[in-house]
C-alpha positions in Angstrom: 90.8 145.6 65.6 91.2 141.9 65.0 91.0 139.5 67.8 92.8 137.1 67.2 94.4 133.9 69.5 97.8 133.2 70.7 97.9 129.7 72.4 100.1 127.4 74.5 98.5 124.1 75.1 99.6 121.2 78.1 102.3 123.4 79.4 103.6 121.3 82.2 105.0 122.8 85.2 106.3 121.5 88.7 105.1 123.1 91.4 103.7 122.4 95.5 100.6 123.0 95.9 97.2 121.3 97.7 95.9 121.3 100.8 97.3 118.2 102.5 100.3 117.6 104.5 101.7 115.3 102.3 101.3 117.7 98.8 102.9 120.1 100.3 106.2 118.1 101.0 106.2 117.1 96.9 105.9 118.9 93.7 103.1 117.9 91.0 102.3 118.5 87.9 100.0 120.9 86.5 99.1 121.3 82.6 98.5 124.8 81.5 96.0 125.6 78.4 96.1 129.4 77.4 94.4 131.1 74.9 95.4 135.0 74.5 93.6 137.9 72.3 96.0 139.8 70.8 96.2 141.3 66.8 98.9 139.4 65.1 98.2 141.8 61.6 101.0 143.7 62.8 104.0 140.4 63.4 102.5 139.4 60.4 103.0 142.1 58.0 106.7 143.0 59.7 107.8 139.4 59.9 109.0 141.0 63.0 109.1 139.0 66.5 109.2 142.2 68.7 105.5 142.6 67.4 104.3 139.4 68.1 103.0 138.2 71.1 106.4 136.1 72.0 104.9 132.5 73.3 108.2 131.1 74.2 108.8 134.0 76.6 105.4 133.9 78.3 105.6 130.2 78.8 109.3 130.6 80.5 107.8 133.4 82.7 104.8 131.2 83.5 107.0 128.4 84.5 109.3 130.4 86.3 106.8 131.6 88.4 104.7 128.6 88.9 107.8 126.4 90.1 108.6 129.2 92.3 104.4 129.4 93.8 103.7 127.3 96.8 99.5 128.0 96.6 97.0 125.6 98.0 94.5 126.1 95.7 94.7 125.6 91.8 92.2 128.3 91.6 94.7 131.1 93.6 97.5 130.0 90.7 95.0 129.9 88.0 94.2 134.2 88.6 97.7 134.9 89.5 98.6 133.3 86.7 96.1 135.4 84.8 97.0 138.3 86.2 100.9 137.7 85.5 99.6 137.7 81.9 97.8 140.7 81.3 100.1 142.7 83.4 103.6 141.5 82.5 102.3 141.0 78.4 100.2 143.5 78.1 97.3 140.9 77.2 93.4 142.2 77.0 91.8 138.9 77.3 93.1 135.1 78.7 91.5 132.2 79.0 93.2 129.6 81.5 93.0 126.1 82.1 94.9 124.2 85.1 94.6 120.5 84.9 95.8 118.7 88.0 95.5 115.4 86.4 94.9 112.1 88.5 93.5 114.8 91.5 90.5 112.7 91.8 89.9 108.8 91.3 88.2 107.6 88.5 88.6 111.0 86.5 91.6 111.4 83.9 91.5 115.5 84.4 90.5 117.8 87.2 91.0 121.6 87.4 89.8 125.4 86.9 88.6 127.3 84.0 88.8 131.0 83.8 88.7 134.0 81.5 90.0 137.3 83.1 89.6 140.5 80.7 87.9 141.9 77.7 88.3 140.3 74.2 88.3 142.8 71.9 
């Protein structure tokens, strides 16, 4: 089986989230990087979108559901997230990045890294 990558990269969504009082009165910005395993030999030999893995309706879901998340943590979005993935697209393997950009003085990107799953 080929293991190939689906991506969506700097997905920006709204969302609360954070720890103080005052980010949890505002919404920020978050920037999603995902890379999914999937075997796109089948979309490719069809031409048929109902084989592919459909990246425009993964990042609507994602964004749906992060604008509608009120987490404290970027980690607890990052594995539900994840998990919202796998389960809802029937994905083997994601990797995730959250950037909460401008979280931190003095450092342009700040956030989690994780890979849930097997990759095939």
């Amino acid at each position: 089986m080929a293991s190939d990558i689906v991506y969506l990269r700097d997905l920006c969504v709204s969302v609360v989230i954070g720890i103080y009082d005052w980010e949890r009165r505002i919404r920020q910005k978050l920037y999603l990087d995902i890379d999914m395993a999937t075997d796109i030999q089948p979309a490719a030999a069809s031409d048929d979108i109902d084989l592919a893995l459909n990246y425009k309706a993964i990042s609507k879901r994602i964004t749906e559901f992060c604008e509608n998340s009120e987490y404290l943590l970027v980690e607890t979005l990052a594995e539900n997230v994840a998990a919202l993935i796998r389960d809802e697209f029937g994905v083997s393997w994601v990797r995730l990045k959250v950037n909460k950009k401008g979280a931190v003085s003095g450092a342009t990107d700040v956030g989690v890294v994780i890979e849930r799953g097997e990759r095939g």
